[in-house]
C-alpha atoms as one frame of an Amber mdcrd trajectory, in Angstrom:
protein
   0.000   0.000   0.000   1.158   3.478  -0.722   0.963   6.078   2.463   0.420
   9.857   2.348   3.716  12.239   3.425   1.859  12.462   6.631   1.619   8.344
   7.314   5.113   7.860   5.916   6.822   9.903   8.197   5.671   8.917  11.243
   6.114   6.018  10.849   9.691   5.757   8.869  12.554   3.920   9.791  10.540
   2.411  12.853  11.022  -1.449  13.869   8.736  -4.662  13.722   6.744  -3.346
  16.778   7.543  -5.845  19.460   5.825  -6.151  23.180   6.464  -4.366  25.834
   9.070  -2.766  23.587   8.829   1.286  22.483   7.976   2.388  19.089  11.326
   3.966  18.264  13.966   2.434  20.843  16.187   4.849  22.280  19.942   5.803
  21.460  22.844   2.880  22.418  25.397   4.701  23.524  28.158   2.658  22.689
  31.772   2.375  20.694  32.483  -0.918  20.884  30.282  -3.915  21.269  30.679
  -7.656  22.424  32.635  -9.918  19.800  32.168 -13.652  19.226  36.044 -14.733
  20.750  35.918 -17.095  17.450  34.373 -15.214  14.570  34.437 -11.646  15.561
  31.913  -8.542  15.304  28.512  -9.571  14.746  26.332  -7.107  13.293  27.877
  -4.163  15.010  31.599  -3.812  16.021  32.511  -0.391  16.321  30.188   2.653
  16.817  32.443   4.712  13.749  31.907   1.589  11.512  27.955   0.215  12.757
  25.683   1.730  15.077  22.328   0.818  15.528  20.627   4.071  16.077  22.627
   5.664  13.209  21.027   2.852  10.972  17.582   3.240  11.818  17.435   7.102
  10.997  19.557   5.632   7.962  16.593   3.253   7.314  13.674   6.392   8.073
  15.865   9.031   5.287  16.088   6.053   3.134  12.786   5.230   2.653  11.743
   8.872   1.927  14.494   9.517  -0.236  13.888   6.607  -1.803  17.247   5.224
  -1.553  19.873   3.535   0.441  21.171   6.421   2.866  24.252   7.215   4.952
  24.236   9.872   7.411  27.086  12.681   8.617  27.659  15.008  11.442  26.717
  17.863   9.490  25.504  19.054   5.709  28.803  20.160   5.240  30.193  16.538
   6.313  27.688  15.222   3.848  28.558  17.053   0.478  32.360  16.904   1.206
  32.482  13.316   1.611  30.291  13.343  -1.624  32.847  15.862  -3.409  35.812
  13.999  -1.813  34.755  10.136  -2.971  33.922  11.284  -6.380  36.133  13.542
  -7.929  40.030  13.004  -8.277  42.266  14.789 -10.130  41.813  16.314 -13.404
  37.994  16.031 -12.899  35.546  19.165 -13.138  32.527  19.104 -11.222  29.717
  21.670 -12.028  28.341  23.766  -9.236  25.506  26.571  -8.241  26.843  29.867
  -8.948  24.429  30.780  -6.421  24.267  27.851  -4.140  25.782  27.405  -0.441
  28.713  29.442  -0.435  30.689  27.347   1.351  30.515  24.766  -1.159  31.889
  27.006  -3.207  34.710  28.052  -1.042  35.184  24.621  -0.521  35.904  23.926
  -4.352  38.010  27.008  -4.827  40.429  25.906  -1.998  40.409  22.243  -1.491
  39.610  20.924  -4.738  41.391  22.879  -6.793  44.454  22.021  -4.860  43.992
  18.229  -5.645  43.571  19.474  -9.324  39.831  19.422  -9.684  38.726  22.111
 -11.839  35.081  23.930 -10.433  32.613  25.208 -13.040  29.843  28.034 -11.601
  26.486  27.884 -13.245  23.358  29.857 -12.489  20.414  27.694 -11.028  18.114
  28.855 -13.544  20.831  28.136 -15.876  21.844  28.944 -19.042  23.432  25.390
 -18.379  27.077  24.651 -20.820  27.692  21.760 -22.103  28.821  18.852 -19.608
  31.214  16.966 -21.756  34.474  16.425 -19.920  32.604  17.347 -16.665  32.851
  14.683 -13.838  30.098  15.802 -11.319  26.946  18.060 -11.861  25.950  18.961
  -8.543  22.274  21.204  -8.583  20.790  23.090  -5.472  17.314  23.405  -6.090
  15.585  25.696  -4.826  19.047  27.241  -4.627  19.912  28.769  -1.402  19.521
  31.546  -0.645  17.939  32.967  -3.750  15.428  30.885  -4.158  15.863  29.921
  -7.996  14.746  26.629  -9.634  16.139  24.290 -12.241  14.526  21.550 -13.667
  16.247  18.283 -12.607  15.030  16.291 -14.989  16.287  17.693 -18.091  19.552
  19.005 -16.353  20.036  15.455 -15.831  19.097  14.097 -19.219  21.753  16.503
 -20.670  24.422  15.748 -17.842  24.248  12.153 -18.616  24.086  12.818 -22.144
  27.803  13.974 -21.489  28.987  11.105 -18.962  28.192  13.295 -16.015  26.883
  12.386 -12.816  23.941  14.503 -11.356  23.847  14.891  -7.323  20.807  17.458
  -6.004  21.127  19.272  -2.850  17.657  18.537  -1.745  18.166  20.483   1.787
  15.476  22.952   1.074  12.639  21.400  -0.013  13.234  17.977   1.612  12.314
  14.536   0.285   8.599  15.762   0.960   8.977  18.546  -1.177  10.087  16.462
  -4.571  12.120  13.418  -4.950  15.325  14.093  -6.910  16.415  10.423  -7.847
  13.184  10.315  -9.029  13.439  12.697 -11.546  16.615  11.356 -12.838  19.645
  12.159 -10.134  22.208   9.856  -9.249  22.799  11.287  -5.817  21.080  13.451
  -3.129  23.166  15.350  -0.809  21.373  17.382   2.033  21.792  18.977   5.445
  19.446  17.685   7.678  20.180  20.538  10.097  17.420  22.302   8.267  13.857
  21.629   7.774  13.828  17.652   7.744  14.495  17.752  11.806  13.447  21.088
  11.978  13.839  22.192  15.526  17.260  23.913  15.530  19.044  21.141  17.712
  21.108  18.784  15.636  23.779  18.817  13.395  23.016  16.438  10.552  24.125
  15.743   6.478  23.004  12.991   4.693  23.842  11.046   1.107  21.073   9.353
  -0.501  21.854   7.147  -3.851  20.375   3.896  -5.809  23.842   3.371  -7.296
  26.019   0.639  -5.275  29.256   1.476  -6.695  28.925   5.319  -5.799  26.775
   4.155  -2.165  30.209   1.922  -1.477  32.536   5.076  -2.509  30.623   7.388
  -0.225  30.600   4.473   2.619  34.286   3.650   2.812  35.080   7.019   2.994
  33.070   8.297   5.914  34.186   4.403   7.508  38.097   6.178   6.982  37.670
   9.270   8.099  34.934   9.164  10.631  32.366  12.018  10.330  29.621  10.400
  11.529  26.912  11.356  14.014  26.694  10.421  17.487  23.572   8.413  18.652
  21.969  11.218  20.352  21.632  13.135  17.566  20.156  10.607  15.141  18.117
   9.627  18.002  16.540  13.207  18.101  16.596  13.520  14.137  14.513  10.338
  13.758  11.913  11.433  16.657  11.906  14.855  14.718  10.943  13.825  11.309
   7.619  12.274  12.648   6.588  15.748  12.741   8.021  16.894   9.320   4.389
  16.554   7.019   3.052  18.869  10.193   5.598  21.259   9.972   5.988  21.949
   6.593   2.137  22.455   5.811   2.420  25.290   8.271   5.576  26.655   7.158
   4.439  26.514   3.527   1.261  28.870   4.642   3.410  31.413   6.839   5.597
  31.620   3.329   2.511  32.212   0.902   1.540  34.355   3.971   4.437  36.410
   4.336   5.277  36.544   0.786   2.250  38.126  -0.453   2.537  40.508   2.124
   5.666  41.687   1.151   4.886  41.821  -2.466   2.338  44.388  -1.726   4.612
  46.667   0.141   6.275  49.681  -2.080   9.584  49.801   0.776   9.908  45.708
  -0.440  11.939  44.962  -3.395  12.796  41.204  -5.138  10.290  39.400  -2.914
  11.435  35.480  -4.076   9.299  32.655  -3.079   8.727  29.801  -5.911   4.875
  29.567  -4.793   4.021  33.003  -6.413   2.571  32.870  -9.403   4.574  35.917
 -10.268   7.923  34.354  -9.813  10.446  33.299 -11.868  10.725  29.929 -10.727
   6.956  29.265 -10.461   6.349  26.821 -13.653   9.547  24.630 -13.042   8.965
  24.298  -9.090   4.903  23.955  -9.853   5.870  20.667 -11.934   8.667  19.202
 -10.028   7.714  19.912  -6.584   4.640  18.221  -4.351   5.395  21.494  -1.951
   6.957  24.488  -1.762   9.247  25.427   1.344   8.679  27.705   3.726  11.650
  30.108   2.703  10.988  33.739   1.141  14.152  36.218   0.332  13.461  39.987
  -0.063  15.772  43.170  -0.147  15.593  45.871   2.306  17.728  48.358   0.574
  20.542  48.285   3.467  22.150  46.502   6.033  21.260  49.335   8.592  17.135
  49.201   7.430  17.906  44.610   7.851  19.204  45.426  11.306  16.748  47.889
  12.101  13.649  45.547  11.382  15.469  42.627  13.290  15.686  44.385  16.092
  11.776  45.990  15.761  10.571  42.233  14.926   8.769  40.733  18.340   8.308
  37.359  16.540  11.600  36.579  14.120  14.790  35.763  15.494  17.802  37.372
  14.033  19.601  33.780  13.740  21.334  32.023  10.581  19.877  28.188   9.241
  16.520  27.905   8.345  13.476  25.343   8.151  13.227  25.047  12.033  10.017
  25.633  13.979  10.883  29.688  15.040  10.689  32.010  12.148  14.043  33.359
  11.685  16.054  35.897   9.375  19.324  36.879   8.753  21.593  39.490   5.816
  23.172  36.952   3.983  26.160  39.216   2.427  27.321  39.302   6.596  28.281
  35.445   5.731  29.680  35.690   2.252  26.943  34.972   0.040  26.979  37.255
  -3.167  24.226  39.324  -2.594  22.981  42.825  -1.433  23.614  44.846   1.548
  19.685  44.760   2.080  18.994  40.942   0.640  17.140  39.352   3.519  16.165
  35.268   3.652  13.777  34.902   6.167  12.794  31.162   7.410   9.202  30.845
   8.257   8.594  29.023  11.255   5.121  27.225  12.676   3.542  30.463  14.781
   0.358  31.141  13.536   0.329  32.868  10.391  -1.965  36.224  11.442   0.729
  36.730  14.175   3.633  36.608  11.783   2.201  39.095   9.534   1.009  41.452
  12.460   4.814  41.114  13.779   6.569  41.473  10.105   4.401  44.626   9.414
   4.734  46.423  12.207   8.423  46.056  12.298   8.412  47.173   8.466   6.687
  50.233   9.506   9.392  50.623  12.020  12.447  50.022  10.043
């Protein structure tokens, strides 16, 4: 039987239910574990090579992703082991000219001194030709921009070329579309962001049908260790039961809170892919079941962004997104290539007449 978003995520990931046991068992906090004296580790044998709790948020990711899934301390973890496993030298790998800047810091400093050659392409493309390229890694909905590319034919023209396709998929979460679905090799995310959504864990992930590039990915985080510790997949798994919830409400603060700002003449490039109005609406309307709860807008100047953070009752001035407090932040503060006044403001789960009370009355402030 197929479930709805809502049925699948509660109940993801979760064991044969067993009596007198609990639904989702609690974290094992342990390194090593007992080994047969004859024939050695049983199904665990050392808590950087097998944990249990680790696999069971492995299994939950998995089955929404729709793929066999390994698990990282941190997005960051995630897409460098990805990057890392991958790529060698001489290779080019393709990235979002307007993606995750530290991705792209990562490329211009790392990579490039192993000899892999980085390639910057807008989201909403134009898109060069692949051949010769190694790795085409999308971000879609790019962050923090909010553009949209359409996986499916980026994908058909990557592997036209002999190029592999990996999606960041940390905005819109597997709820939100399905990347391998539409024709990726690989999803990379942070699941710092929306998927546990309450702003208390650390956590990347890798997601991929593909054994050889699932083994690659494996063996390295087996070698050098980035893995999460049980508490924290522990609190990830309990915290995607919640995820269909969450994201319903956070998708109606955003519509919310976006048409609100549209309307406002002191409000300039108000981005949110729901909008009929924006750029990005046909692509994301096709390719994505839901929209996230993200909206970017431009202020004008850091000192009007500061001034309506500060005037804001309701929005925490705080970096991330996709957690259950709305929050905001100036992206240029962290390096990202945009505006003194460019604003991406993460809706959160209050209830959605408050939020626009708060955000207009600290407009008319600022």
């Amino acid at each position: 039987m197929t479930y709805s978003d809502g049925t699948r995520v509660v109940h993801a990931g979760l064991p044969e239910p067993v009596v007198g046991e609990p639904f989702l068992p609690g974290p094992v906090f342990a390194a090593p574990y007992h080994l047969d004296p004859v024939t050695g580790p049983g199904e665990n044998g050392y808590g950087r090579t097998e944990h249990p709790t680790r696999r069971q948020l492995e299994a939950a990711i998995g089955q929404l992703e729709g793929a066999p899934t390994l698990v990282f301390a941190s997005g960051q973890a995630a897409i460098t082991a990805l990057l890392l496993s991958v790529l060698r030298a001489g290779d080019t790998v393709a990235l979002p000219a307007d993606g995750y800047f530290t991705v792209r810091a990562f490329a211009e400093g790392t990579l490039r001194d192993l000899g892999v050659t980085s390639l910057q392409v807008p989201t909403s493309g134009p898109y060069p030709d692949f051949s010769g390229v190694r790795l085409v890694l999308l971000e879609t909905p790019a962050n923090p921009g909010l553009d949209v590319c359409d996986i499916q034919a980026v994908a058909a023209a990557a592997h036209a070329a002999g190029a592999l396709v990996a999606v960041d998929n940390t905005t819109p979460t597997p709820l939100g579309q399905n990347p391998l679905a539409l024709g990726a090799d690989i999803v990379v995310a942070s699941g710092t962001k929306a998927l546990t959504g309450h702003s208390d864990v650390l956590l990347g992930y890798v997601s991929t049908a593909d054994d050889a590039l699932f083994e690659k990915v494996e063996t390295w985080r087996k070698q050098t260790g980035g893995v999460p510790g049980a508490f924290d997949c522990w609190l990830a798994h309990r915290s995607i039961a919640t995820l269909d919830l969450r994201l319903a409400r956070q998708t109606s603060n955003a519509e919310a809170i976006a048409s609100l700002l549209l309307a406002r003449p002191d409000v300039t490039g108000v981005r949110w892919p729901g909008l009929e109005s924006d750029p990005a609406y046909e692509v994301a309307s096709k390719q994505m079941r839901r929209i996230p709860g993200i909206v970017s807008f431009d202020l004008g100047s850091a000192d009007r962004v500061a001034r309506f953070l500060t005037a804001a009752s309701l929005v925490f001035a705080a970096t991330s997104f996709g957690g259950v407090h709305t929050t905001a932040d100036r992206r240029a503060q962290w390096g990202d290539d945009t505006a003194p006044g460019f604003v991406r403001l993460s809706c959160g789960i209050e209830d959605t007449a408050d939020l626009v009370a708060d955000l207009t009355a600290a407009l008319d402030e600022a």
